[in-house]
PASE-998180 format. One record per residue (C-alpha): residue in one letter; x, y, z. Coordinates in steps of 0.25 Angstrom, whole numbers, padded with zeros to 4 digits, always signed. Layout:
<atoms>
AXYZ/...
</atoms>
This chain:
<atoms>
X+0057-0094+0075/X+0048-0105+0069/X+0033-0102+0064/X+0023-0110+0057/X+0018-0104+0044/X+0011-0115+0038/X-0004-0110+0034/X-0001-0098+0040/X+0005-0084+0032/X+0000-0078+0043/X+0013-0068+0040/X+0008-0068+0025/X-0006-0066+0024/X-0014-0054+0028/X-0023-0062+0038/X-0031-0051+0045/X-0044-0052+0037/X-0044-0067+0043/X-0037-0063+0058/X-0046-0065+0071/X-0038-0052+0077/X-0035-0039+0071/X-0020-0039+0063/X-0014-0025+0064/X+0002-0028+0070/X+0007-0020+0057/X-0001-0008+0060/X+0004-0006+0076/X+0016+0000+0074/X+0019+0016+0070/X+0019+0015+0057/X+0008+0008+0051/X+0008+0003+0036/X+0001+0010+0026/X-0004-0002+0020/X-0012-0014+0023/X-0004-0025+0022/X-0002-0036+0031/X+0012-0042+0035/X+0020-0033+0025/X+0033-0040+0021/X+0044-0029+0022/X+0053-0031+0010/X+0067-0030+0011/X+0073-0019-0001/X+0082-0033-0004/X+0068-0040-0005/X+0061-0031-0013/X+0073-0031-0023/X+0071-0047-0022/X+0057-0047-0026/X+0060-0035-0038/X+0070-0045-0044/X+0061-0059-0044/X+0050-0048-0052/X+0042-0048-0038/X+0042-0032-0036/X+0026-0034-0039/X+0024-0042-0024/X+0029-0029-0015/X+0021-0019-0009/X+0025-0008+0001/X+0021-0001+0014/X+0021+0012+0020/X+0019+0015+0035/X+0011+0026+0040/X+0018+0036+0048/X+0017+0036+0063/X+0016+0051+0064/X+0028+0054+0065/X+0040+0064+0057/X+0045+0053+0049/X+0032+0052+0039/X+0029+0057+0023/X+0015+0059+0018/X+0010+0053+0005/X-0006+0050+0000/X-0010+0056+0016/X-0003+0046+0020/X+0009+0048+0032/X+0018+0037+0030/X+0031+0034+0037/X+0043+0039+0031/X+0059+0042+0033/X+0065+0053+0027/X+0054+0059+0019/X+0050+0043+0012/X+0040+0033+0015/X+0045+0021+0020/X+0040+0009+0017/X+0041-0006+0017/X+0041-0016+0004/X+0032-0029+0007/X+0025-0041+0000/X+0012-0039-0006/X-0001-0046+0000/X-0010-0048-0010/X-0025-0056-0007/X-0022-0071-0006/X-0033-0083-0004/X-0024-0088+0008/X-0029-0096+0019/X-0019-0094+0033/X-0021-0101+0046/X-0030-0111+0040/X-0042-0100+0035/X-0046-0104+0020/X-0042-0098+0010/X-0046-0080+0012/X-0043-0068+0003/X-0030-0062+0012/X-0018-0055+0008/X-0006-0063+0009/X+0009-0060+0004/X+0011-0062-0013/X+0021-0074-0008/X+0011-0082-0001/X+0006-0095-0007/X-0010-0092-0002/X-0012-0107-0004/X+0000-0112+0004/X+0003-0101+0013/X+0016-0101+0009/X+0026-0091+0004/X+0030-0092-0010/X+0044-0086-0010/X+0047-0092+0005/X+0060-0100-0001/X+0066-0087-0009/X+0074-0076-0007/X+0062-0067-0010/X+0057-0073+0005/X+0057-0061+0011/X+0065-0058+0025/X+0054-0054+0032/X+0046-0067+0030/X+0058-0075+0033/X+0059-0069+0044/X+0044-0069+0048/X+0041-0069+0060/X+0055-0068+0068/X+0055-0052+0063/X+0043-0051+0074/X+0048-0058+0083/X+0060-0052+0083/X+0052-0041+0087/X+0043-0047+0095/X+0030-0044+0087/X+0018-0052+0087/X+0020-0064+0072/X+0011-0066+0064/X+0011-0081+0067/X+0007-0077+0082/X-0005-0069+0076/X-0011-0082+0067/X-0007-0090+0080/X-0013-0082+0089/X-0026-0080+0077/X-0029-0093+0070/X-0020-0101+0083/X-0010-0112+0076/X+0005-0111+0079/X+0012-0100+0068/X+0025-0096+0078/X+0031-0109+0082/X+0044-0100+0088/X+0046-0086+0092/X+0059-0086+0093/X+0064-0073+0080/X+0077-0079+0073/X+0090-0074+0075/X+0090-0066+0060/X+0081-0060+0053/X+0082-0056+0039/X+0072-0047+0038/X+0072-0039+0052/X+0075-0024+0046/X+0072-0012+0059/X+0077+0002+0058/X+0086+0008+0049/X+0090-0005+0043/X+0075-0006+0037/X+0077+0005+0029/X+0080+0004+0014/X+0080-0011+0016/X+0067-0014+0022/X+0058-0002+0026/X+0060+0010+0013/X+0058+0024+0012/X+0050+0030-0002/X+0059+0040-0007/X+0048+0049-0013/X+0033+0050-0005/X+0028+0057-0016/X+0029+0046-0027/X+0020+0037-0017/X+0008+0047-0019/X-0002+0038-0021/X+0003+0026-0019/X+0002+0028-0005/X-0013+0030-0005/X-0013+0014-0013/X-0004+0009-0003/X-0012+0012+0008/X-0025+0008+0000/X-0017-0006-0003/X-0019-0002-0020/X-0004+0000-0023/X+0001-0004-0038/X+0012-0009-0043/X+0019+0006-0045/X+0015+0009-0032/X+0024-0003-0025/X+0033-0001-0036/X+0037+0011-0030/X+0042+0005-0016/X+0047-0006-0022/X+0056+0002-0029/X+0060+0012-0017/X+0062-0002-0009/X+0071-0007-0019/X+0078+0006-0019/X+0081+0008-0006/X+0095+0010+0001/X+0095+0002+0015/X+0096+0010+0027/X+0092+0023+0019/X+0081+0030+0014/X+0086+0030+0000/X+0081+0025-0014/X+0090+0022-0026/X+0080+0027-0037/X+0085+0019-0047/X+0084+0005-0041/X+0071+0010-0035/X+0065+0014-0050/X+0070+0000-0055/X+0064-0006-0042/X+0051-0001-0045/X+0053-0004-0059/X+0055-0019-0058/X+0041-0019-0045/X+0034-0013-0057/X+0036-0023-0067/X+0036-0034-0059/X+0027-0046-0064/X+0027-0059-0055/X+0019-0068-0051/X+0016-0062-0036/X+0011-0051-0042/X+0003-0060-0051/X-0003-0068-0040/X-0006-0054-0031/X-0014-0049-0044/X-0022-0062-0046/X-0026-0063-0028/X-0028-0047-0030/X-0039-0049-0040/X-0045-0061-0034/X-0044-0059-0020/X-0055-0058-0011/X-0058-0047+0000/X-0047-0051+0013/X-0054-0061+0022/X-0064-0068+0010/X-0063-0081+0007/X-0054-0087-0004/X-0056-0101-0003/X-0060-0102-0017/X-0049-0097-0023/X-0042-0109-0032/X-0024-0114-0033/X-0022-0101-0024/X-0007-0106-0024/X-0008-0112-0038/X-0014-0097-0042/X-0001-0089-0037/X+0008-0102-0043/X+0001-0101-0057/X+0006-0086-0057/X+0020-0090-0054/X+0022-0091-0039/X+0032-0101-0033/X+0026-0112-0026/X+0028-0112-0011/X+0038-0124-0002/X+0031-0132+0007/X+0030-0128+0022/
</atoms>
C-alpha cells in the first residue's frame, strides 16, 4: 500500500461542503450514526487511555448508531439507538472542529477538519507519536482489506491527481477490530441509558459539552474487552481527568469554534492559521 497525502487530508477533512458529488458512504450501512461527523476515528479503550494521560481527554467525542429496526435496540431522547444487552454502544473518535484548510489545491474554506491537523500544512500534528492512532496508520489498508471505496479514490476520482499509488492492503493491521473482538476495546456498550437523557438530544444536534463526552470517555476507559462490563471506578476517574483536562487541542477547537465561518465560505483571510494553533501550544508538524 502506497498513497500520496501531500495537500490532500482527504481522510481528515470533512470535504463535502466543497465535493462535486454527494458523500454519504457512512450512512449505507444498517446502523447509521446518530451524529454528523465525517470520517470518525474509532478509538481504541488503550488510545483513549493514551490521550487521558497526555491531558488530551478534551479532544474525544462519541458516536451512537441508530438501530436498524431490530430486537437488540434501547430508546433514549425518541431516539432508537443500537445496543447489546440493554446499553447503547457506541464508538470514541477524534473531534472535527471548524478549520480555514485548503485540500486538493482549493484556498483556504471554513471545513471541519480532525483537532490534529496542521490547517496550514495538511499535516498531522502527532503523526510521529505514540498518540498516532491505529486506524490512521492503518489508513486506508482497513478498506481495502475490505474492499470498500478509499477516500483517496473519492478525491481522485473528484478533483483527479494521483492520491492511491498501490491497492495492495498490508499484511497487518493494527487497527482492524470486527466481531466480538471490538467489543470493550474498540466498539462499547453505556451501562446506564438513563443517565444519557438529554445528552442524546445534543449529540444528535452536534451541541454536546464537555460532561456530556465526559461520560463515554469514561464508560470507554472503563470497559472490559470482549464484555459488556464497566469497572465504575476507573470509569468515574476517567471521566474525572476528560473533565479537567485543559490542552492546547482543546484551546485551538475553542478559538476555530468562535471564528469560524459557515462550512463552505471562504477563509482566505484568515492570518498564521499554523502559527495560531503553535502559539497555543501545538507541536509543529515533520516534513513530507
Amino acid at each position: 500500500m502506497k498513497v500520496n497525502c501531500e495537500g490532500c487530508a482527504g481522510c481528515c477533512v470533512d470535504w463535502r461542503p466543497v465535493a462535486p458529488e454527494a458523500l454519504d458512504h457512512e450512512r449505507r450501512g444498517r446502523r447509521d450514526p446518530l451524529d454528523d461527523t465525517y470520517n470518525l476515528v474509532p478509538l481504541t479503550r488503550d488510545e483513549v487511555k493514551a490521550f487521558l494521560d497526555e491531558g488530551l481527554g478534551d479532544v474525544t467525542t462519541p458516536r451512537l448508531f441508530r438501530a436498524d429496526g431490530g430486537t437488540n435496540s434501547v430508546t433514549v431522547d425518541g431516539y432508537e439507538l443500537a445496543a447489546v444487552d440493554g446499553g447503547p454502544v457506541f464508538y470514541v473518535g477524534l473531534r472535527k472542529p471548524p478549520k480555514p484548510v485548503g485540500p486538493f489545491g482549493l484556498d483556504p474554506t471554513w471545513l471541519d477538519a480532525c483537532v490534529f491537523l496542521d490547517p496550514e500544512t495538511l499535516r498531522c500534528r502527532i503523526h510521529d507519536s505514540e498518540l498516532y492512532p491505529a486506524t490512521c496508520g492503518d489508513y486506508p489498508g482497513q478498506n481495502l482489506k475490505l474492499s470498500q471505496e478509499t477516500e483517496c479514490q473519492r478525491v481522485e476520482r473528484s478533483y483527479g491527481g494521483e492520491r492511491l499509488l498501490d491497492d495492495d492492503p498490508p499484511e497487518k493491521l493494527r487497527g482492524l477490530a470486527l466481531g466480538p473482538q471490538a467489543l470493550g476495546a474498540k466498539l462499547f456498550v453505556y451501562p446506564d441509558p438513563e443517565e444519557l437523557t438529554g445528552v442524546v438530544d445534543r449529540l444528535a444536534d452536534g451541541e454536546t459539552t464537555a460532561a456530556d463526552r465526559a461520560l463515554f470517555v469514561g464508560a470507554a476507559a472503563g470497559s472490559r474487552p470482549g464484555t459488556t462490563a464497566v469497572d465504575d471506578e476507573k470509569a468515574a476517574s476517567a471521566r474525572g481527568r476528560a473533565l479537567e483536562a485543559d490542552s492546547w487541542a482543546g484551546a485551538v477547537i475553542e478559538t476555530w469554534t468562535a471564528r469560524a465561518g459557515r462550512p463552505g465560505d471562504d477563509a482566505s483571510e484568515v492570518p498564521e492559521r499554523s502559527a495560531l494553533e503553535e502559539r497555543r501550544g501545538a507541536p509543529p508538524t515533520a516534513e513530507w
